[in-house]
Structures are given as C-alpha cells and as structure tokens.
C-alpha positions, -999 to +999 in steps of 0.1 A: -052+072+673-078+099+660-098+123+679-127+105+667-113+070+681-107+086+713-141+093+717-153+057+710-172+064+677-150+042+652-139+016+681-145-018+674-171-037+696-146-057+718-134-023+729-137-005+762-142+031+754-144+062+781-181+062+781-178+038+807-197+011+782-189-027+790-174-041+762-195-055+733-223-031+740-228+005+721-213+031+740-244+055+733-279+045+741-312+065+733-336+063+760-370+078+769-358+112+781-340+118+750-363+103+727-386+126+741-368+158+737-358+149+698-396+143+693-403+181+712-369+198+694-390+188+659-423+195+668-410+230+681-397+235+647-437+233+627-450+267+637-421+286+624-423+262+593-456+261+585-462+299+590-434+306+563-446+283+541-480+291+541-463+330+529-443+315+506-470+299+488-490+337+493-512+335+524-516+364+548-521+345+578-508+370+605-495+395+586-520+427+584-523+452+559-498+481+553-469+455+565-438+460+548-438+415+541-464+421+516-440+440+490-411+413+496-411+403+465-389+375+455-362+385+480-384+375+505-392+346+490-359+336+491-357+346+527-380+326+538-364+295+520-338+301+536-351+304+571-373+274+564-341+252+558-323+267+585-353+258+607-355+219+591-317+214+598-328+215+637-345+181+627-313+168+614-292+178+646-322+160+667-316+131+645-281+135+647-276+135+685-304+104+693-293+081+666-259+055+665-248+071+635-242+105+648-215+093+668-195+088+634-201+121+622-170+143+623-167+165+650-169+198+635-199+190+612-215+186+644-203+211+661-202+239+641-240+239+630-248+232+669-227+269+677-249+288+652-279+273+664-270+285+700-258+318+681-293+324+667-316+308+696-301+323+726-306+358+722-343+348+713-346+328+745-330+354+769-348+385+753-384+382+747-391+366+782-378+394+796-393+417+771-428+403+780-420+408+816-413+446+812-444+450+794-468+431+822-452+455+846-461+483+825-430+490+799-436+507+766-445+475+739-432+471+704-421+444+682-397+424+701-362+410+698-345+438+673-375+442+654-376+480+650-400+496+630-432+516+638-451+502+603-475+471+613-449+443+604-471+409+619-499+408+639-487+402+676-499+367+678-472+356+655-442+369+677-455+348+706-462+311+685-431+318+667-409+328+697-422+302+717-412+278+693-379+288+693-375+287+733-390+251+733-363+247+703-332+258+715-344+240+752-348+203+741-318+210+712-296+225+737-302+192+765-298+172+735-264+182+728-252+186+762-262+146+768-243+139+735-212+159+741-210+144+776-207+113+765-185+120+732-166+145+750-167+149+784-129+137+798-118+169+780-135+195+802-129+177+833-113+191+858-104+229+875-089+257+860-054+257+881-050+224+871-050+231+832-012+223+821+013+249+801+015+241+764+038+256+742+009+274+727-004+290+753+015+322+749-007+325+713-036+318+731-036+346+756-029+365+729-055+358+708-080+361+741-065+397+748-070+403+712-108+390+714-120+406+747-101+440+733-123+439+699-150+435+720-148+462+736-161+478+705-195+462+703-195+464+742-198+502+745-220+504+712-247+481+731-238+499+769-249+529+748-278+517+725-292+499+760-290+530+783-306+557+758-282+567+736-287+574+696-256+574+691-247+555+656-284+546+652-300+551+619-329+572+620-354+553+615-344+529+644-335+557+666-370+566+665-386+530+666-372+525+705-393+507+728-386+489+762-380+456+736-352+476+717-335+481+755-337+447+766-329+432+737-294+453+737-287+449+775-291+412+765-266+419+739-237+436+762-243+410+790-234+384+762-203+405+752-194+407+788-198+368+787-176+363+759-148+382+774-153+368+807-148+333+795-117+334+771-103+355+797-106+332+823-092+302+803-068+318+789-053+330+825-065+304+849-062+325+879-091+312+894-083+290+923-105+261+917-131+274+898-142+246+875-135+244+839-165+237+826-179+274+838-154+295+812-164+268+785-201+278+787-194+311+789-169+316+759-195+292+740-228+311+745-208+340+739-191+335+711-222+321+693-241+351+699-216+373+688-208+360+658-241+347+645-266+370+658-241+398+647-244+385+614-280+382+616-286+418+625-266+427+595-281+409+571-317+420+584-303+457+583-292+451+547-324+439+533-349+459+554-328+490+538-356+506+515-356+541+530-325+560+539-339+561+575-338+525+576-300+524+565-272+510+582-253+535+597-213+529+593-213+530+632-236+503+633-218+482+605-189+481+621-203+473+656-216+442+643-184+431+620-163+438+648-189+418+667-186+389+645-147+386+643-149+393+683-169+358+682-149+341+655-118+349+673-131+330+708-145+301+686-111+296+667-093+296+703-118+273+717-113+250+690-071+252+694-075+243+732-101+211+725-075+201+702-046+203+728-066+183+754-076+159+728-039+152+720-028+153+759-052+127+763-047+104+736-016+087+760-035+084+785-066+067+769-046+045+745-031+031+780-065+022+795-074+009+760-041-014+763-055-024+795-088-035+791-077-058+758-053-075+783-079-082+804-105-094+777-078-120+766-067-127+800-109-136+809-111-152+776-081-171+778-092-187+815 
C-alpha cells in the first residue's frame, strides 16, 4: 500500500480511512470556515497583483520620481512576471487544499510549493509588524523588510497594502494547510518525542542535523552581527542604508536560524522527556523554509539591484546566504527522510485496521 493510500486519497468508497470518515462518505469535507479562508487567501493575493500589473503595463501608481523601478527596464519586467505568477500560484494552493481533488495530488507537489510559500511569507509576517512597532515608539524609519536603500524606491503607502496582503496571505494559506495536513497527515506526528522508535537510519539522521545546525552556525553569527550593529561583510551601500527595519528584520532572521537548529536538533536526539512532537516539526518547518527561500530571495534581490559597486554583494554576504540556503535544504531533506519512515512504520498498522473494518462491512452486510 502507497503513502498516498494510507492517507485515504486513492481508497475506494467502501473504505474506512484514518480520517475517521464512515464508510461511503468523502473523507474530506469543505465547510464554511474553510471556504471562507480560500475566498480571503485569494482576495489577499489582488493588491500585490494588480499593483504589478498596473507597472508592467507602465503606470506609476506609487512609485515617485527619482526611484530606481523606473529604469527597470525589461529585467523588471520580467521580475514582476515572475512575482505575479508566484503570487497567482497562492490561488492554486487555496484551490488545492478546499477542493476533493487536492487530496489526489502527490504529496510533494503539495508540499514543496506550500514550504516556499511559508519560506517567503514568514519573514514578511514576523518583521514588518514589529518594524511598525519600533517606529510608533519612536525608532528610526526606512523601507521595511530588507529593503535597503536611501533613494525613494515606492511611496510608503505601497509597503503597507502590499505587506498587509501578504500577512492576510500567508494567515488564511497557512490555516488552510494545517486543516488539510491534519486530516491527510496527522497519525504521523502524533505522539511525544521519547516515544519516537530507533530506525536503522537514525544514525545518518543525527548526522545530517549536526551537519545542519553546524552550517548554520555560519548565517547565525553573520545575522547576530548585522542585528546588533556590526558592518561587518556589508556592502557599502547597505552598511550605510541601516535603519531600526534593517535590525529587526535581521534579529528576525537569527531567531529563525536559532529555530532551525532548535528543531532538527531536538528530533534528531529526542531527549526531551515528553515534549510533544509536533513542537520540533513546526520549528524545523518554519525554519527551514525561511532559510532556504528567503536566503535565496535576498540573493537574487542583491544580484539584480547590483548597479553601483556600493550596492554589490559582498563575498561575506554571498556566502552567508548560500550557506543559509543549504543550512535549510539540509533540514528539509531530513524532514522529508523521517515522514517517510513513519509513513512506512505505519503502513502495518493501518492496513490492519483497513482489514478490519472490510470484515465488518461484510459481516453487517452479510446479516
């Protein structure tokens, strides 16, 4: 039996599945709460949208004059392409996780696009509330959530419809996906830490989580650094840029670093008494996803906003962020190893209880 019939999306309708469904019924159901948050996840996504196509087709709404957007060129045309479709495939995952067919979709198309999401949304969502609370009581402004130059980039209306767009976002897609995976997936995080059995591959996982949580160390002290003062490694330009948004934004940073670390540590040791499973999860999956994606986010912003040779990259900075990345990629890639395992452990187990509930369907049907 598959992964995927485990979790009751090929099972035929007679079956019993471990959603607790009653055979001949679906074993997933869309009801008002969650139709509501897929119709707020999509709506969230239309100021981000329509403000980057309105650019793309060559309006100036929010962006005043001098800003470095209005000498893009084609490169930001692409760019914001590219953002817009990134921003459209939220509607697909809200689609995804409220209709019948998503539960046939393979696990790792779901999955995967779900981690960068999280990747690219939480640092927004942790960051620029803070940042706005500094500045009520009375921290230094500037553009917020890495944006680091002095020039007049977009008027500061823009930062707060877009931003809040992406809270809302990440919100209603994030309780979205938890409902789903509880459903799809939730007998394989069940349970406490101590109680997690030896596998003959848990020697390579501990490896692999010391060899995570010791690459980040790397990006760890960069953003302990960048978030206490120091220039260290900065490009020039950025150096000098430094507001109260630049500091939050990298605290927010290291504490997700610290996450990461945290988490894979935790389940790859399982000293922890009876701490519960599901705690290390979240941690190694928020951390991992901001790692990784946001790492390679600020890279790629680095490399196109480098005009100037005080906007460069520094090699310091380019290698805290690819160390960053495989830091992240290494915790994903363990996480996925230990699903598998519990997937497999379990597939006994459920097969049983499936044997069991077609005995007694026949058995009713027969009397």
């Amino acid at each position: 039996m598959t992964a995927n019939r485990l979790i009751g999306t090929g099972a035929p309708p007679e079956e019993h599945t471990d959603t607790g469904a009653p055979p001949g019924e679906p074993p997933y159901r869309v009801g008002r709460a969650r139709s509501v948050l897929r119709v707020v996840a999509i709506a969230s996504c239309l100021p981000y949208v329509s403000l980057k196509t309105a650019w793309t087709a060559g309006s100036r709404l929010g962006i005043p004059d001098g800003s470095p957007l209005l000498d893009g060129g084609p490169a930001l045309a692409v760019a914001n392409g590219a953002t817009v479709l990134m921003d459209g495939a939220v509607v697909v995952l809200a689609l995804l996780l409220t209709r019948p067919w998503g539960l046939r979709v393979p696990a790792w198309l779901l999955v995967l696009p779900v981690w960068v999401a999280s990747g690219l949304l939480l640092p927004i969502m942790t960051a620029y509330p803070v940042q706005l609370v500094v500045r009520l009581l009375g921290g230094g402004g500037g553009r917020p959530v890495g944006e680091g130059s002095s020039e007049a980039f977009l008027d500061p209306w823009v930062f707060g419809v877009v931003y809040g767009g992406f809270i809302v976002q990440g919100l209603a897609l994030g309780a979205l996906f938890a409902l789903y995976a509880r459903e799809r997936w939730g007998h394989l995080w069940r349970g406490r830490l101590r109680d997690l059995p030896e596998t003959a591959t848990a020697p390579a996982l501990r490896a692999t989580a010391v060899a995570a949580a010791s690459a980040a160390l790397v990006p760890g002290v960069a953003h302990l650094l960048w978030a206490t003062g120091s220039d260290a490694g900065l490009e020039a330009g950025r150096a000098a840029d430094r507001t109260s948004d630049f500091h939050v934004l990298e605290t927010v940073s290291l504490l997700f670093v610290v996450a990461t670390a945290v988490g894979v540590l935790l389940l790859a040791f399982r000293r922890t008494g009876r701490l519960s499973l599901r705690l290390p999860l979240v941690l190694a999956w928020c951390g991992s996803a901001q790692m990784a994606c946001w790492g390679g986010w600020m890279s790629l912003a680095g490399l196109m906003g480098a005009g100037e040779a005080a906007d460069r990259p520094t090699a310091a900075t380019m290698v805290t962020y690819a160390v960053q990345m495989l830091a992240g990629a290494l915790v994903v890639t363990l996480g996925a190893y230990f699903f598998a395992e519990r997937a497999a452990a379990s597939a006994p187990s459920a097969r049983g209880a499936l044997d069991e509930s077609r005995g007694a369907l026949d058995e009713s049907r027969g009397s």
